[in-house]
Biotite code that builds the C-alpha atoms (Angstrom):
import biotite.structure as struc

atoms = struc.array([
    struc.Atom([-17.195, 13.339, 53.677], chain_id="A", res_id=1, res_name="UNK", atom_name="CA", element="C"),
    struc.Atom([-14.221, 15.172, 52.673], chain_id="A", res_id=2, res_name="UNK", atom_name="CA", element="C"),
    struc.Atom([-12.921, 16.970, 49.622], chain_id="A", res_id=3, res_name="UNK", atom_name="CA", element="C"),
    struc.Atom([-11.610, 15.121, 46.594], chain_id="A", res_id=4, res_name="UNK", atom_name="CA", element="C"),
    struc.Atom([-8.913, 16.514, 43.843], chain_id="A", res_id=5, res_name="UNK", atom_name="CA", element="C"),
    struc.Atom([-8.149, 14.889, 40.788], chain_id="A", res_id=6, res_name="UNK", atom_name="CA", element="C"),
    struc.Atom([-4.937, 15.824, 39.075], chain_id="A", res_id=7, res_name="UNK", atom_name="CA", element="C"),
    struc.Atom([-5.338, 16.037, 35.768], chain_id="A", res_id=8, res_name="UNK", atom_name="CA", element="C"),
    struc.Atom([-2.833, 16.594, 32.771], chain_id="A", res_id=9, res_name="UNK", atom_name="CA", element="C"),
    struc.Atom([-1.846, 19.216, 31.315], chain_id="A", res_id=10, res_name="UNK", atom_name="CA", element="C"),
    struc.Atom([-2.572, 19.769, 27.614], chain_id="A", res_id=11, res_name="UNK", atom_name="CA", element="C"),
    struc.Atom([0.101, 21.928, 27.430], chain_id="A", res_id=12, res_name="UNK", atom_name="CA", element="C"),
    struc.Atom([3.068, 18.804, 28.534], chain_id="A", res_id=13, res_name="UNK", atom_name="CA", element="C"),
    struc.Atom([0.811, 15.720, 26.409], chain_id="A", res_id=14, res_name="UNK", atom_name="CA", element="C"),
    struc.Atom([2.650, 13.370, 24.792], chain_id="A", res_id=15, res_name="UNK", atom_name="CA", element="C"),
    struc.Atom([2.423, 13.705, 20.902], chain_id="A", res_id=16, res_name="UNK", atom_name="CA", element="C"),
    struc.Atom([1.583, 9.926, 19.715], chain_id="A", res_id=17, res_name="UNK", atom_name="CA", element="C"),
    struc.Atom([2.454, 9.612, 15.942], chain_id="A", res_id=18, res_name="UNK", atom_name="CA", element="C"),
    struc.Atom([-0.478, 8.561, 14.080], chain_id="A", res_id=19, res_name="UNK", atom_name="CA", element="C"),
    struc.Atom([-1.236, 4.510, 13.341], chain_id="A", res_id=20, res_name="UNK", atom_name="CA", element="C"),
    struc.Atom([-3.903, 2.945, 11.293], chain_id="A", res_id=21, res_name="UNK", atom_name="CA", element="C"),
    struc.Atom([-6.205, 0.395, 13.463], chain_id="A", res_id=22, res_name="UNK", atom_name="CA", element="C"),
    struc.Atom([-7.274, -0.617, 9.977], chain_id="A", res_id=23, res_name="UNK", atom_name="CA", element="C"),
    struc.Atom([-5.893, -0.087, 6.522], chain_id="A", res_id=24, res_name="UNK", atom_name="CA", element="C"),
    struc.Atom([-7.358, 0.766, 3.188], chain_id="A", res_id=25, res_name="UNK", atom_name="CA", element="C"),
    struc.Atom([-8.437, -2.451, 1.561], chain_id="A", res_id=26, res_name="UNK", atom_name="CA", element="C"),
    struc.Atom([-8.783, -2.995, -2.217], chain_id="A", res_id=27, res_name="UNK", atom_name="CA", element="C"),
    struc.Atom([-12.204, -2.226, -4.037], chain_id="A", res_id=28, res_name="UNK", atom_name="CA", element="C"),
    struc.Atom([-13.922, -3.653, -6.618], chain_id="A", res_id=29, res_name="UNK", atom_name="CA", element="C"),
    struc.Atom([-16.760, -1.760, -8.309], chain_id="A", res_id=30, res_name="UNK", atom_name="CA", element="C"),
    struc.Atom([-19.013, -1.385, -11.754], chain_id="A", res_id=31, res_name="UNK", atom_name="CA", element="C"),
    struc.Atom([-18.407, 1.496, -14.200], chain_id="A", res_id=32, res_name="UNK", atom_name="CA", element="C"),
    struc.Atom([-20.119, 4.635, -13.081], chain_id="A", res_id=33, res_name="UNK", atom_name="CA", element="C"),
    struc.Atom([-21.129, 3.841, -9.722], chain_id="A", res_id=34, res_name="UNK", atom_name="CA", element="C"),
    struc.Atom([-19.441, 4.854, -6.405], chain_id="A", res_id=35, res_name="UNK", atom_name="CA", element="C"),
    struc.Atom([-15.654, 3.237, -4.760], chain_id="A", res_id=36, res_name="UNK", atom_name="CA", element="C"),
    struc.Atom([-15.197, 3.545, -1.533], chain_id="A", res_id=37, res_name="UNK", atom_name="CA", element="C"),
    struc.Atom([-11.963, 3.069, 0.476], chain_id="A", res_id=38, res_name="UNK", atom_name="CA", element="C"),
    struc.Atom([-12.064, 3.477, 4.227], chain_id="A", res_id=39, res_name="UNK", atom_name="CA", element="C"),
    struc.Atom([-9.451, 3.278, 7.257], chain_id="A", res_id=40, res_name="UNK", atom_name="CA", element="C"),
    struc.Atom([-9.454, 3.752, 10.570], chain_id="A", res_id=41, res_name="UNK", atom_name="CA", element="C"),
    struc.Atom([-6.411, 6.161, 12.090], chain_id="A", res_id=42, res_name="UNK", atom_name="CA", element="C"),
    struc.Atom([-5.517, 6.794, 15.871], chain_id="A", res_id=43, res_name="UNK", atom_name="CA", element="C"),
    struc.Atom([-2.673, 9.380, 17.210], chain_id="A", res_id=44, res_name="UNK", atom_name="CA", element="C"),
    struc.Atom([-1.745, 12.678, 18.832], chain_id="A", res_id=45, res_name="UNK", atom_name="CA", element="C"),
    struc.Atom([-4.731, 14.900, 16.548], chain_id="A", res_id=46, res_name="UNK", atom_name="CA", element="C"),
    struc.Atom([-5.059, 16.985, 14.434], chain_id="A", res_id=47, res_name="UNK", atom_name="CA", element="C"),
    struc.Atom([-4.038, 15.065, 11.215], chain_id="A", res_id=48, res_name="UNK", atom_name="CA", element="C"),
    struc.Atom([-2.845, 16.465, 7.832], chain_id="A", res_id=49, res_name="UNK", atom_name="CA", element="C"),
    struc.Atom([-4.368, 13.387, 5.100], chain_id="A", res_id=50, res_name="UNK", atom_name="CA", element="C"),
    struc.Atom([-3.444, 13.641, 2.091], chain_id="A", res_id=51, res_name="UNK", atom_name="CA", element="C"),
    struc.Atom([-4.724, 10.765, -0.945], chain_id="A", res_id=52, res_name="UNK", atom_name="CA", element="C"),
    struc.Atom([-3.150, 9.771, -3.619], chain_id="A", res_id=53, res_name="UNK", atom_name="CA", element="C"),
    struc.Atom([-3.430, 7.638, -7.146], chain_id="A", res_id=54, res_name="UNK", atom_name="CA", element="C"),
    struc.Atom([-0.656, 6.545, -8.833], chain_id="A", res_id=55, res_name="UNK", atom_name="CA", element="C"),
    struc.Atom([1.659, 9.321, -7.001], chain_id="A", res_id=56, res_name="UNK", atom_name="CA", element="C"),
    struc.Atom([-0.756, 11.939, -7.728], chain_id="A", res_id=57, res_name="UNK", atom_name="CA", element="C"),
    struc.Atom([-2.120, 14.246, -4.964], chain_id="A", res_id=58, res_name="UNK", atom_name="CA", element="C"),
    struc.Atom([-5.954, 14.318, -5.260], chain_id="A", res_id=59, res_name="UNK", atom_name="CA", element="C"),
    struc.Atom([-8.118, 17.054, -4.193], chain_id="A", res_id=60, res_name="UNK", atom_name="CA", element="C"),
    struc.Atom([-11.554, 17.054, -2.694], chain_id="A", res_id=61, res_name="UNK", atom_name="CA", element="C"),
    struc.Atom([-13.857, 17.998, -5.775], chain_id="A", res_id=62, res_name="UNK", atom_name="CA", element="C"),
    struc.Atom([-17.009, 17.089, -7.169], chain_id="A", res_id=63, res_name="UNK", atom_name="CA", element="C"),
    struc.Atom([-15.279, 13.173, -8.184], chain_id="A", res_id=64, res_name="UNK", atom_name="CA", element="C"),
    struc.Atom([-13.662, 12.801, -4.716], chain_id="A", res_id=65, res_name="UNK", atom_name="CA", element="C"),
    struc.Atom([-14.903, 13.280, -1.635], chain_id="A", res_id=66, res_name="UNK", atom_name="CA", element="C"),
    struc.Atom([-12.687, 12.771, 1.364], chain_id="A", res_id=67, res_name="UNK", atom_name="CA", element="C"),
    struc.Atom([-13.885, 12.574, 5.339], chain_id="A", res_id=68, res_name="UNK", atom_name="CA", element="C"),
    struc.Atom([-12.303, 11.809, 8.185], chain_id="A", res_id=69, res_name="UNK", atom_name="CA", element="C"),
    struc.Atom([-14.808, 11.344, 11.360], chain_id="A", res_id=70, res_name="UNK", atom_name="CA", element="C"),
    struc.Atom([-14.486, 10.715, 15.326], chain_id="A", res_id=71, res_name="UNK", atom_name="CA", element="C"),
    struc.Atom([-15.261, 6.899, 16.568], chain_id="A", res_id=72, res_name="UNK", atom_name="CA", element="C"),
    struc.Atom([-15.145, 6.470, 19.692], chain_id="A", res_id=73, res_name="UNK", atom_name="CA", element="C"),
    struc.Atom([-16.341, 2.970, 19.549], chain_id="A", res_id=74, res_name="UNK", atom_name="CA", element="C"),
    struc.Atom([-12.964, 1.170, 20.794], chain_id="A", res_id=75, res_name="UNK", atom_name="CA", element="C"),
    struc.Atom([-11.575, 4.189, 22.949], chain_id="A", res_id=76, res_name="UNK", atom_name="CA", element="C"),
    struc.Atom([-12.675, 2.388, 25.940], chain_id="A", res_id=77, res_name="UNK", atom_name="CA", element="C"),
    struc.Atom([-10.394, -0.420, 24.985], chain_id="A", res_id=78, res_name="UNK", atom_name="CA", element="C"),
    struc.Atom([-7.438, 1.396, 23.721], chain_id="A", res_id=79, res_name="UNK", atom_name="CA", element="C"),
    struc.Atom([-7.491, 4.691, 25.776], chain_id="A", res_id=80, res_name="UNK", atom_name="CA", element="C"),
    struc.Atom([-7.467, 6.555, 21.890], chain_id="A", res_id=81, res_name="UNK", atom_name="CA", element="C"),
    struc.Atom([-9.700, 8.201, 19.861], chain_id="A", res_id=82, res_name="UNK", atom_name="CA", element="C"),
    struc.Atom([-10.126, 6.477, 16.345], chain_id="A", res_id=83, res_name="UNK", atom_name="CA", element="C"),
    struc.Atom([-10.736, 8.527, 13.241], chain_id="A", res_id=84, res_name="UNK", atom_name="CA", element="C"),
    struc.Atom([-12.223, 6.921, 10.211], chain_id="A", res_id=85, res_name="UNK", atom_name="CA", element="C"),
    struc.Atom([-11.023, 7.985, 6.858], chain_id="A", res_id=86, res_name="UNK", atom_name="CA", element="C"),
    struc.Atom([-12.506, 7.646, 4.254], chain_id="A", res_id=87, res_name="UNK", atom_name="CA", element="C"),
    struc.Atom([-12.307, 8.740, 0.295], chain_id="A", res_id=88, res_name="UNK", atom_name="CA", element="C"),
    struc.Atom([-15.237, 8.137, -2.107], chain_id="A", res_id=89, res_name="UNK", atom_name="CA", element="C"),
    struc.Atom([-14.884, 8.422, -6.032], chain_id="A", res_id=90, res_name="UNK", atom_name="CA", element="C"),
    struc.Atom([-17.893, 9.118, -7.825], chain_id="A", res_id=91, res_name="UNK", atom_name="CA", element="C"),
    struc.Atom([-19.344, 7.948, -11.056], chain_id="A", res_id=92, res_name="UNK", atom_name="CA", element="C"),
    struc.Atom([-15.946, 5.376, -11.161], chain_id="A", res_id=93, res_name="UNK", atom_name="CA", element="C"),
    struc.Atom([-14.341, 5.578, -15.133], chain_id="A", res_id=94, res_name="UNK", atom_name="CA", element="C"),
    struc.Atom([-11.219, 3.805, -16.473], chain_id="A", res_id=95, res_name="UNK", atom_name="CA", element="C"),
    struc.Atom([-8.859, 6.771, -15.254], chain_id="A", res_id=96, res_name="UNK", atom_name="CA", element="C"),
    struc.Atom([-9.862, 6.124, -11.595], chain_id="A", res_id=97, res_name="UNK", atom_name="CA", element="C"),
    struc.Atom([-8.312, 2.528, -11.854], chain_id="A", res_id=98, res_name="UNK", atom_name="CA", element="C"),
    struc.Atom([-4.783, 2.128, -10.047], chain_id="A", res_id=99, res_name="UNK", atom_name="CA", element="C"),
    struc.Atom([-3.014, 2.098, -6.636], chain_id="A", res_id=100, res_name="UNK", atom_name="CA", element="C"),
    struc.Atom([-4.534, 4.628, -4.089], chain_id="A", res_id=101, res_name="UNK", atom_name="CA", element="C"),
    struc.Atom([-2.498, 5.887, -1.036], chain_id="A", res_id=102, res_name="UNK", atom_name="CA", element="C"),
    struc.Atom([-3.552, 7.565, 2.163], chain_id="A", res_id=103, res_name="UNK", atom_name="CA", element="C"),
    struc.Atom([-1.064, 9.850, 4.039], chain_id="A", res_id=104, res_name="UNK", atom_name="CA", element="C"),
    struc.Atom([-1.513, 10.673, 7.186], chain_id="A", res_id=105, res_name="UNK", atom_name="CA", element="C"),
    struc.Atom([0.756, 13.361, 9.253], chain_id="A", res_id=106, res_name="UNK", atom_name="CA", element="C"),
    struc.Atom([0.732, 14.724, 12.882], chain_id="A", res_id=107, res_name="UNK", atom_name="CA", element="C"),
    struc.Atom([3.693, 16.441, 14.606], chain_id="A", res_id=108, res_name="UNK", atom_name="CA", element="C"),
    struc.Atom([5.259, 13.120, 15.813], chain_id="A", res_id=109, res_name="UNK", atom_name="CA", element="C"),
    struc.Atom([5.368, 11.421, 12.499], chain_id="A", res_id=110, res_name="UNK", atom_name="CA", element="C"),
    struc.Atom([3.465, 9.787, 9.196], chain_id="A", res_id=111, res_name="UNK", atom_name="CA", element="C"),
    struc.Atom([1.616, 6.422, 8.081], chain_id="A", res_id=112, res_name="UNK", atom_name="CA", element="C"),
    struc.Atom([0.454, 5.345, 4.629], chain_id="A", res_id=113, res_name="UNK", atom_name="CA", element="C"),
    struc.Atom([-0.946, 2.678, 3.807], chain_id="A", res_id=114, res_name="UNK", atom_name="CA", element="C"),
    struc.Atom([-2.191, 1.744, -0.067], chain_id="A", res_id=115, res_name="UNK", atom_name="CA", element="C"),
    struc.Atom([-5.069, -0.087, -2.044], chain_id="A", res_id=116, res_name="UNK", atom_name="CA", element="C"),
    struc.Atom([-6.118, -0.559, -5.907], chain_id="A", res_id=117, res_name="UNK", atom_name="CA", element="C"),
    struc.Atom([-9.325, 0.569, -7.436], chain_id="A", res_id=118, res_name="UNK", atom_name="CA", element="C"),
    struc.Atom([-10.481, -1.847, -9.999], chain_id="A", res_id=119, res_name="UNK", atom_name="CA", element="C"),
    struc.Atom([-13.306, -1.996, -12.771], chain_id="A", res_id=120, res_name="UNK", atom_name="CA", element="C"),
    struc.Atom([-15.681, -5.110, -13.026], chain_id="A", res_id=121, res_name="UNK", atom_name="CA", element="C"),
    struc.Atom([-14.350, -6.248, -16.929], chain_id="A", res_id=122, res_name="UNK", atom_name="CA", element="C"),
    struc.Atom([-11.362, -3.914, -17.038], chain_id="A", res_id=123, res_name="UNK", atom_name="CA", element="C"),
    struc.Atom([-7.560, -4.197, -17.340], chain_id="A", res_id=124, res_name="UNK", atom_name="CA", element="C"),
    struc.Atom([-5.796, -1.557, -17.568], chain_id="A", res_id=125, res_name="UNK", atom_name="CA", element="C"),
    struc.Atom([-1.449, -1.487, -16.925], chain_id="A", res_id=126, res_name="UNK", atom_name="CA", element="C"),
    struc.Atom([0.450, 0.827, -14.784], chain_id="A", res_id=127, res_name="UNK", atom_name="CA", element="C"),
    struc.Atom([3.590, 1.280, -12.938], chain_id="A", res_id=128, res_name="UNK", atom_name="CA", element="C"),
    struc.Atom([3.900, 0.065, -9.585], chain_id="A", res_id=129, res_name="UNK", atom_name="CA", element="C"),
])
């Protein structure tokens, strides 16, 4: 038996991989004053910067929104990345929490969005696109 090296990269000279969604945000449909959910899965060069949005407007984590973002590692055997899922819940879901949400996510080597609508069971409500 003889000795074995393995050359392994530096973390120093990595390639920065801008990030990509594996899967989008997809539209929700829920009942006044329960909990929406929207949910994506993001892969890339970490850490992230995510930032949501409805209708245009930054939202911040409070006591209404909760945002997450989470290790799988389910598929890295597959695609040689780490996934992250991403996720934002709203709680107790009212009229103003109807309209177009958008996730932003940002590493070094770029950005990707991606967008879905919150609607309530029996409700209409207009916006601008």
């Amino acid at each position: 038996p003889g000795l074995y090296y393995m050359r392994m990269p530096s973390l120093y000279n990595r390639e920065i991989i801008p990030p990509t969604f594996s899967y989008e945000i997809e539209n929700v449909s829920v009942r006044r004053g329960t909990i929406g959910c929207f949910k994506g899965t993001v892969n890339g060069s970490y850490p992230f910067e995510i930032i949501w949005y409805l209708n245009n407007r930054e939202l911040i984590s409070n006591d209404h929104y909760e945002m997450s973002m989470k290790q799988d590692y389910s598929e890295t055997f597959l695609t040689g990345l780490i996934d992250y899922i991403i996720s934002l819940k709203i709680f107790n879901c009212t009229f103003n929490d109807i309209g177009k949400y958008t996730v932003l996510v940002r590493n070094e080597a770029g950005d990707a969005s991606c967008s879905a609508f919150l609607v309530i069971e029996g409700i209409v409500k207009k916006f601008a696109i």
